[in-house]
PLY file of the C-alpha trace (Angstrom):
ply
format ascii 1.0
element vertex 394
property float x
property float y
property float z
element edge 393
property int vertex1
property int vertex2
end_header
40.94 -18.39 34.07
39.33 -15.13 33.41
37.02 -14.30 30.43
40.03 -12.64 28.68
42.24 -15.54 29.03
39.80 -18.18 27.77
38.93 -15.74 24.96
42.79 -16.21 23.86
42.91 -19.61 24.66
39.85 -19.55 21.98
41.81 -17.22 18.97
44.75 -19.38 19.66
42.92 -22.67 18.43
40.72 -21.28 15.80
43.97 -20.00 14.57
44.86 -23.80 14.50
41.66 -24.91 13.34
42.11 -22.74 10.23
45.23 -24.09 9.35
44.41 -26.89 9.08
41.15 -26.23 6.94
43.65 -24.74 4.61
45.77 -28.13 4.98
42.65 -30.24 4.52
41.56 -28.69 1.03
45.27 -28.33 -0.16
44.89 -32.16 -0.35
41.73 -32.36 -1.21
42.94 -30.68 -4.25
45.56 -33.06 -5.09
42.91 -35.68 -4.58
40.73 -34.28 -7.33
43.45 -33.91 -9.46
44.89 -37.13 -9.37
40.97 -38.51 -10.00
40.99 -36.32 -12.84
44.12 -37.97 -14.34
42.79 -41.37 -13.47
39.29 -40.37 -15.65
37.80 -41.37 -11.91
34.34 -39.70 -10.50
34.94 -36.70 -8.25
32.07 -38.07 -5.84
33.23 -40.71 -3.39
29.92 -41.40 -1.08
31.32 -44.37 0.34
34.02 -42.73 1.36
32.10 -39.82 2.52
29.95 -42.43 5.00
33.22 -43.58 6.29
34.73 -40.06 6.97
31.39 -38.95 8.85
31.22 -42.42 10.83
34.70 -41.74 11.60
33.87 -38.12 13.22
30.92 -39.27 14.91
33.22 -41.82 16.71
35.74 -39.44 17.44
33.07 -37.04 18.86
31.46 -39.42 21.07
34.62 -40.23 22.60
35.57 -36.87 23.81
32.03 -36.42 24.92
30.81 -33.96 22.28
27.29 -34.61 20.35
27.84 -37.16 17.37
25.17 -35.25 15.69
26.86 -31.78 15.82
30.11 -33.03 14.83
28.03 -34.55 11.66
26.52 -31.30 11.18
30.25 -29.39 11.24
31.67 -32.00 8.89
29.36 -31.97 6.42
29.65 -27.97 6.22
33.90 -28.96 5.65
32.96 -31.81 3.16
31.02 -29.07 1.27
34.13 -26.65 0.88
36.33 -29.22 0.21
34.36 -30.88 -2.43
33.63 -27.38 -4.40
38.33 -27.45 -4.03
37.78 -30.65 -5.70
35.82 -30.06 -8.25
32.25 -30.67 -7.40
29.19 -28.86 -7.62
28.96 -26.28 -5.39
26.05 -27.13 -2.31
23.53 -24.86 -0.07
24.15 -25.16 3.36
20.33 -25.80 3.48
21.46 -29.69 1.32
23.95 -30.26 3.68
22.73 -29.81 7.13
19.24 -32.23 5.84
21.99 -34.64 3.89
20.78 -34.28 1.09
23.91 -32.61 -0.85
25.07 -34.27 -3.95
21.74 -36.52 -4.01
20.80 -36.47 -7.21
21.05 -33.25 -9.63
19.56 -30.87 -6.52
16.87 -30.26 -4.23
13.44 -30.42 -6.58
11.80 -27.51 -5.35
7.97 -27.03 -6.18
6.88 -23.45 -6.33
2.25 -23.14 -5.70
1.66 -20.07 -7.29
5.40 -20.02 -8.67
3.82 -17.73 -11.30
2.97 -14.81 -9.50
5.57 -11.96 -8.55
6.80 -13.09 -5.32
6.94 -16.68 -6.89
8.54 -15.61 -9.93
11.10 -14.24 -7.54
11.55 -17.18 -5.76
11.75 -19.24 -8.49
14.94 -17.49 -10.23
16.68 -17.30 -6.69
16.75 -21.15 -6.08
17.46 -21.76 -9.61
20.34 -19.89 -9.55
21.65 -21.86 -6.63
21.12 -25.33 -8.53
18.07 -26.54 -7.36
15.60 -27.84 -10.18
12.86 -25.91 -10.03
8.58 -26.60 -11.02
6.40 -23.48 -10.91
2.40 -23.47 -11.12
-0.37 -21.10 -11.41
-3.74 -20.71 -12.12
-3.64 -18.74 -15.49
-2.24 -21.41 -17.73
-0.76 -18.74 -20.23
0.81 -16.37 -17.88
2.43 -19.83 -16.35
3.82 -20.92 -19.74
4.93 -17.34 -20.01
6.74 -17.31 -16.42
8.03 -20.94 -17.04
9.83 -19.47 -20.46
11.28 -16.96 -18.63
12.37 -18.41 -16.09
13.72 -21.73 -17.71
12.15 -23.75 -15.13
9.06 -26.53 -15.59
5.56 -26.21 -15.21
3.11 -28.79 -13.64
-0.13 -28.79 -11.97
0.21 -28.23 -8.31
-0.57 -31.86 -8.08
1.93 -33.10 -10.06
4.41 -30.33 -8.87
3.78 -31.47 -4.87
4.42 -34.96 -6.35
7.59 -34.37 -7.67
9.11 -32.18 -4.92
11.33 -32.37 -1.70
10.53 -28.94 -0.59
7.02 -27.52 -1.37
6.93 -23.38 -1.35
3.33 -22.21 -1.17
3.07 -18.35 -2.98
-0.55 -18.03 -3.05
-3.13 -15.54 -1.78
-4.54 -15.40 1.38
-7.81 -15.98 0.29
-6.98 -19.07 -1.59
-4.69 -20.46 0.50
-7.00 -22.93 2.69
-8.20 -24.02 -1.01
-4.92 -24.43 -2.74
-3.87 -26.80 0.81
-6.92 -29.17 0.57
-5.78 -29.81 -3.09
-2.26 -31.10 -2.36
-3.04 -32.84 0.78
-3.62 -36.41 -0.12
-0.56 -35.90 -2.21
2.38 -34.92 0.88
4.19 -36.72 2.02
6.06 -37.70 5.35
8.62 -35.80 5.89
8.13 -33.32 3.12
8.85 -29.73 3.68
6.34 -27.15 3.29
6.51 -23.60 3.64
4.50 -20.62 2.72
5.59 -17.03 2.24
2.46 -15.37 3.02
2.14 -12.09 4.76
-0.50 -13.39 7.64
0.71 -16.23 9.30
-1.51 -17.51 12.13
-4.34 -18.65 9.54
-2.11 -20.31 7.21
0.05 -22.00 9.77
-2.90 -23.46 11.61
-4.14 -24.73 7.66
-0.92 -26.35 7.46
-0.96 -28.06 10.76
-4.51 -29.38 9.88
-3.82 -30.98 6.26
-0.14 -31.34 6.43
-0.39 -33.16 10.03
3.31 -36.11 8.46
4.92 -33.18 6.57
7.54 -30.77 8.00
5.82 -27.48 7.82
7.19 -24.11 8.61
5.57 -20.15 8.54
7.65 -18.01 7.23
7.17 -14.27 5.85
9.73 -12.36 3.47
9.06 -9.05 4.41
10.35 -7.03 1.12
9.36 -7.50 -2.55
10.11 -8.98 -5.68
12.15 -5.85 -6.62
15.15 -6.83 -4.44
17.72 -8.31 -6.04
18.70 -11.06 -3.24
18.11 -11.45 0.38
20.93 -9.70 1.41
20.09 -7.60 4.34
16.08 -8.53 3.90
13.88 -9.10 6.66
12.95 -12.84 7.66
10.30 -13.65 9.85
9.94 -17.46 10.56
7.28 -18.66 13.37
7.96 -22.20 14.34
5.11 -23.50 17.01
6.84 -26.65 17.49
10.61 -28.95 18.47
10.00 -30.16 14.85
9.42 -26.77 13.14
11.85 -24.83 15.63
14.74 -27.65 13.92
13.18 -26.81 10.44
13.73 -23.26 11.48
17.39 -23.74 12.19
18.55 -24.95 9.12
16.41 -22.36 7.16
18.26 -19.47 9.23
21.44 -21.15 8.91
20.81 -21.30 4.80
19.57 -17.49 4.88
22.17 -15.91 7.48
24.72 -17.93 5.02
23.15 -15.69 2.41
23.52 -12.42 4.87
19.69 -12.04 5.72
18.52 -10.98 9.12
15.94 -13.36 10.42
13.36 -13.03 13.15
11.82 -15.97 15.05
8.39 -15.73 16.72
5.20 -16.84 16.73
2.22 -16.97 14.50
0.00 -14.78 16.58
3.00 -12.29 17.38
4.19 -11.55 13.67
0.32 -10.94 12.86
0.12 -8.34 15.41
3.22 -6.20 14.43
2.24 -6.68 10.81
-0.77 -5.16 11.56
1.59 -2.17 12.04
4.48 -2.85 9.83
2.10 -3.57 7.04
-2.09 -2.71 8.04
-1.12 0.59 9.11
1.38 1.81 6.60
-0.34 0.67 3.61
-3.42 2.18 5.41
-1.79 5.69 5.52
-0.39 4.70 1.67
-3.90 4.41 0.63
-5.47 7.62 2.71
-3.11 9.96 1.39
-2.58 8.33 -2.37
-7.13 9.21 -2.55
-6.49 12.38 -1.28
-3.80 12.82 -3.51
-5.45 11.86 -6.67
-8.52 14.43 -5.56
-5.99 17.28 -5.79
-4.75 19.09 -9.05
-1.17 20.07 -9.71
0.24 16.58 -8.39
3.38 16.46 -11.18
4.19 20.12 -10.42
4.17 19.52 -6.76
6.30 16.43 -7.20
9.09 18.61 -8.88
9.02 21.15 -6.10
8.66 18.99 -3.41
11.14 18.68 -0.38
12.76 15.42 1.09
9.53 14.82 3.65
6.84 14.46 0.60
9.06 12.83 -1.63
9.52 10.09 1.27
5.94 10.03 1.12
4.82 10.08 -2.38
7.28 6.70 -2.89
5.57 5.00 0.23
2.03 6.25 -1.82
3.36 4.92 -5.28
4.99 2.01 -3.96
1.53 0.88 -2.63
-0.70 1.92 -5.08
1.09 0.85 -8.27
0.68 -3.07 -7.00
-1.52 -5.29 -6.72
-4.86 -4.31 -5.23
-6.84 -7.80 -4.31
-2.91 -8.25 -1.83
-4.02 -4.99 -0.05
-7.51 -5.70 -0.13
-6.32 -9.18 1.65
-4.19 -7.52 3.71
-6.43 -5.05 5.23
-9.20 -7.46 5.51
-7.31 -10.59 6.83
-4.98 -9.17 9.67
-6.51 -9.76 13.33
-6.83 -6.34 15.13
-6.02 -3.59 12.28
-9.61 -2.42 11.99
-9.43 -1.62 15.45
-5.72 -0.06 14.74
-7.36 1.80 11.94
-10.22 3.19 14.15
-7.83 4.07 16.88
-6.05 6.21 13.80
-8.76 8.02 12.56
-9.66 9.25 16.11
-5.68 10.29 16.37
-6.58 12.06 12.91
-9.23 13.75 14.03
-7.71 14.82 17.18
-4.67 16.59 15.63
-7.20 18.10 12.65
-9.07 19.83 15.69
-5.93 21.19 17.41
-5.17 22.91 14.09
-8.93 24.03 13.12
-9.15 25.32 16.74
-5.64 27.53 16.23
-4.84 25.82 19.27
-0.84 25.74 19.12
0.52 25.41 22.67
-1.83 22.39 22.88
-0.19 20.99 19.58
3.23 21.73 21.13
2.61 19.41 24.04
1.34 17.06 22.42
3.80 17.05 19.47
6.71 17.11 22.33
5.10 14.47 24.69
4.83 12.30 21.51
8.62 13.00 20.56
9.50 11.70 24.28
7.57 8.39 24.37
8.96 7.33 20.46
12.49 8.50 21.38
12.61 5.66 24.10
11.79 2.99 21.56
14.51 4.33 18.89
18.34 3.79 19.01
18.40 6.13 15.88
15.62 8.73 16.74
17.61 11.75 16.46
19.27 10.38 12.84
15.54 10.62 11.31
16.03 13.36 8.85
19.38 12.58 8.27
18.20 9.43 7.32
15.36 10.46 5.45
17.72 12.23 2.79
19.58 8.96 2.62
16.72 6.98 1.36
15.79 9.51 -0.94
19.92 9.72 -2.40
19.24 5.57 -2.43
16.19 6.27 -5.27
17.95 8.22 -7.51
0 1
1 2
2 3
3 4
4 5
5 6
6 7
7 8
8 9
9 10
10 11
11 12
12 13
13 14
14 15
15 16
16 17
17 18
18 19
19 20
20 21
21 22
22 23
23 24
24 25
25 26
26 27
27 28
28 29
29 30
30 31
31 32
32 33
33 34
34 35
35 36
36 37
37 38
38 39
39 40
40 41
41 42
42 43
43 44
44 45
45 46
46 47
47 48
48 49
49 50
50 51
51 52
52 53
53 54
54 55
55 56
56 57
57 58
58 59
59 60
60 61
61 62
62 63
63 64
64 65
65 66
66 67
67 68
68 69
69 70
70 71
71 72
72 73
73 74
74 75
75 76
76 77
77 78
78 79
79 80
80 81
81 82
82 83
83 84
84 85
85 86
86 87
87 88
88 89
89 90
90 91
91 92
92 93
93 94
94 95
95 96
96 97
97 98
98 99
99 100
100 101
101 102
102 103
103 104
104 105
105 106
106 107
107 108
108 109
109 110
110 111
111 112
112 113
113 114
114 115
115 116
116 117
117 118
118 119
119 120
120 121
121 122
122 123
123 124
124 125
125 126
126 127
127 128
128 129
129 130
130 131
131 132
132 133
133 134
134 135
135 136
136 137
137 138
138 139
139 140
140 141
141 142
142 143
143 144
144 145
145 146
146 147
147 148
148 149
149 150
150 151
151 152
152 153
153 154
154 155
155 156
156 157
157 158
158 159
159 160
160 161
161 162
162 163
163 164
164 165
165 166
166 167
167 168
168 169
169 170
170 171
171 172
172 173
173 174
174 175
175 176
176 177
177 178
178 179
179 180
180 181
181 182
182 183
183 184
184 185
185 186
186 187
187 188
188 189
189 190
190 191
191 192
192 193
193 194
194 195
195 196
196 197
197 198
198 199
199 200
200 201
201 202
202 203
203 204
204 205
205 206
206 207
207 208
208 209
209 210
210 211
211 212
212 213
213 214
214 215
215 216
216 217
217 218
218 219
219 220
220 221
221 222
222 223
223 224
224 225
225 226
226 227
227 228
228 229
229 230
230 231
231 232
232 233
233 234
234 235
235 236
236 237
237 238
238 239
239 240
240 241
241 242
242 243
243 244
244 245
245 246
246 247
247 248
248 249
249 250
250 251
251 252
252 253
253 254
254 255
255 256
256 257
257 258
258 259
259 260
260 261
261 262
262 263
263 264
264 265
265 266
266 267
267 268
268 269
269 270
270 271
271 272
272 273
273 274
274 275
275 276
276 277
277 278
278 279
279 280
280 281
281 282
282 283
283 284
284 285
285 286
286 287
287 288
288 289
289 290
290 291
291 292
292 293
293 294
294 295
295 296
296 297
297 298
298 299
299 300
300 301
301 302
302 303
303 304
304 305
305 306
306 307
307 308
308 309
309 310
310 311
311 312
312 313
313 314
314 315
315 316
316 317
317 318
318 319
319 320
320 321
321 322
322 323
323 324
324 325
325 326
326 327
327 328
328 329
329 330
330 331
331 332
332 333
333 334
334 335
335 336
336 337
337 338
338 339
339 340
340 341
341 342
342 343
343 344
344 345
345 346
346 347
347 348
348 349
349 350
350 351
351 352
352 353
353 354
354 355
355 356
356 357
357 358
358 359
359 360
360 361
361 362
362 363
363 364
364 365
365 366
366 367
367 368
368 369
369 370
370 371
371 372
372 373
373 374
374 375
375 376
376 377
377 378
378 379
379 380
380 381
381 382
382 383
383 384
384 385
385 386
386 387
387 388
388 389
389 390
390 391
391 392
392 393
């Protein structure tokens, strides 16, 4: 059959497979109410070992993987259980198993009282999961903990406690912060860090957390957002065991309508020496130059689209943290060498102007144009775009 005809054949039974999805929680729903009548518990486990049993026979026999068919049926279970009446799961708890174990995934937050933490912290506590936060300022913990309505515990007791262990600390403490909790993992615990360099911190993780399920991964946006819909993922799995880890954590944030990005340690660090070394970098140039220069408010209010763009990248840097950027720029493997090749660029395009020379500038300026063109599905939107950010901040 052609591609077109098998791509019927396909609509056709997912047509029939939704049906009876719709059939399945219709009587899930008359389960749950009848239990309700009856004063029974909602939560059947036995009879959710027998129904997943069941599959994985049925599987087997037509020659698909028992495992997958496990994996599919506990996604149904999930929506049918939230038509009957129970809590509702992450997809995250029900690919692992571990949905309806307990009151939710325990979820220990290292440096939970930090920004990014913080963040962290109210997202998964939203979705259910019981939630421990530490820090190393006891009062601003207490503080965050209040806030938050979450616990607080010493990152001992907090690694103790937890299924999934979130590390939200500084670069520069990180190989610190991992020698503490290491006699304290164990097998089979997940571990993750959100740091913004990843090939350091992953190989610390592979060298104290050698039984533990451990997994790099790298929100690139801020605590400002207000979810991680349409955010940036990066995840860099070196392993089978970490590329499965992987999977379910892109299954739980696709679910959530985040773009994720797999690749390795060593490759994330050297496009964030771009994405992040070399933007700040030009964030902190310009934001001393600025602050050398009178008139700043009054050019502000006159300003066009193309400095305004600017001046938020400047303010957006500046106004944060300073020992992250100081991290930043000292911890990611090539940017000083980046940063050299960008001052000689400078320079370069300083002299073309000094020197009046402008049908130099023009080639240049137009052989530049051609070679980032290639690389850019939206080049010739730029400007257009440009305004739209700028609409998106008022």
């Amino acid at each position: 059959m052609s591609i077109e005809t098998n791509r019927r054949e396909i609509d056709r039974i997912d047509g029939q497979i939704v049906r009876l999805l719709a059939d399945r929680i219709k009587f899930a729903r008359e389960i749950g109410r009848e239990k309700k009548k009856l004063g029974k518990r909602i939560t059947d486990n036995t009879r959710e070992k027998q129904v997943l049993e069941h599959i994985k026979n049925l599987a087997a026999g037509e020659n698909l993987s028992p495992e997958d068919a496990e994996t599919i049926y506990r996604l149904i279970i999930a929506a049918t259980k939230g038509s009957e009446g129970h809590p509702v799961v992450t997809p995250e708890e029900i690919i692992s198993g571990k949905a309806g174990k307990g009151n939710g995934t325990k979820v220990a937050i290292i440096g939970g009282s930090g920004k990014m933490g913080q963040w962290v912290a109210a997202r998964l506590r939203e979705e259910g999961k019981r939630v421990v936060i530490t820090g190393r300022d006891r009062r601003k913990l207490l503080a965050a903990g209040k806030q938050l309505g979450v616990k607080t515990a010493t990152n001992i007791a907090a690694v103790k406690q937890a299924d999934v262990v979130v590390i939200s600390v500084t670069i520069g403490s990180f190989a610190g912060v991992a020698a503490e909790i290491a006699p304290y993992v164990r097998p089979g615990q997940v571990i993750v860090d959100i740091t913004s360099v990843k090939t350091m911190p992953v190989d610390i993780m592979h060298m104290y957390f050698k039984k533990a399920e451990v997994l790099g991964t790298h929100p690139l946006f801020g605590p400002g957002a207000k979810n991680v819909a349409n955010m940036n993922f990066v995840l860099t799995p070196t392993n089978k065991r970490e590329s499965a880890l992987a999977q379910k954590v892109t299954a739980y944030l696709e679910a959530r309508s985040a773009r994720v990005t797999l690749m390795t340690p060593q490759e994330h660090d050297g496009m964030m020496k771009v994405i992040l070394g070399l933007a700040h970098y030009i964030a902190l140039v310009s934001a001393d130059t600025l602050a050398g220069l009178k008139n700043i408010r009054q050019m502000a209010a006159i300003s066009g689209i193309t400095y305004k763009v600017l001046l938020t990248l400047i303010e957006s840097v500046i106004s944060e943290d300073p020992e992250l950027y100081a991290t930043l720029q000292m911890a990611l493997p090539g940017l000083p060498e980046l940063e050299d090749e960008f001052r000689k660029k400078a320079k370069f395009w300083a002299e073309l102007a000094k020197n009046q020379d402008k049908a130099q500038f023009i080639r240049r300026m137009n052989a530049v144009h051609k070679k980032l063109e290639k690389n850019s599905v939206d080049f010739g939107k730029a400007y257009a775009n440009m305004y739209k950010l700028v609409e998106g901040l008022k």
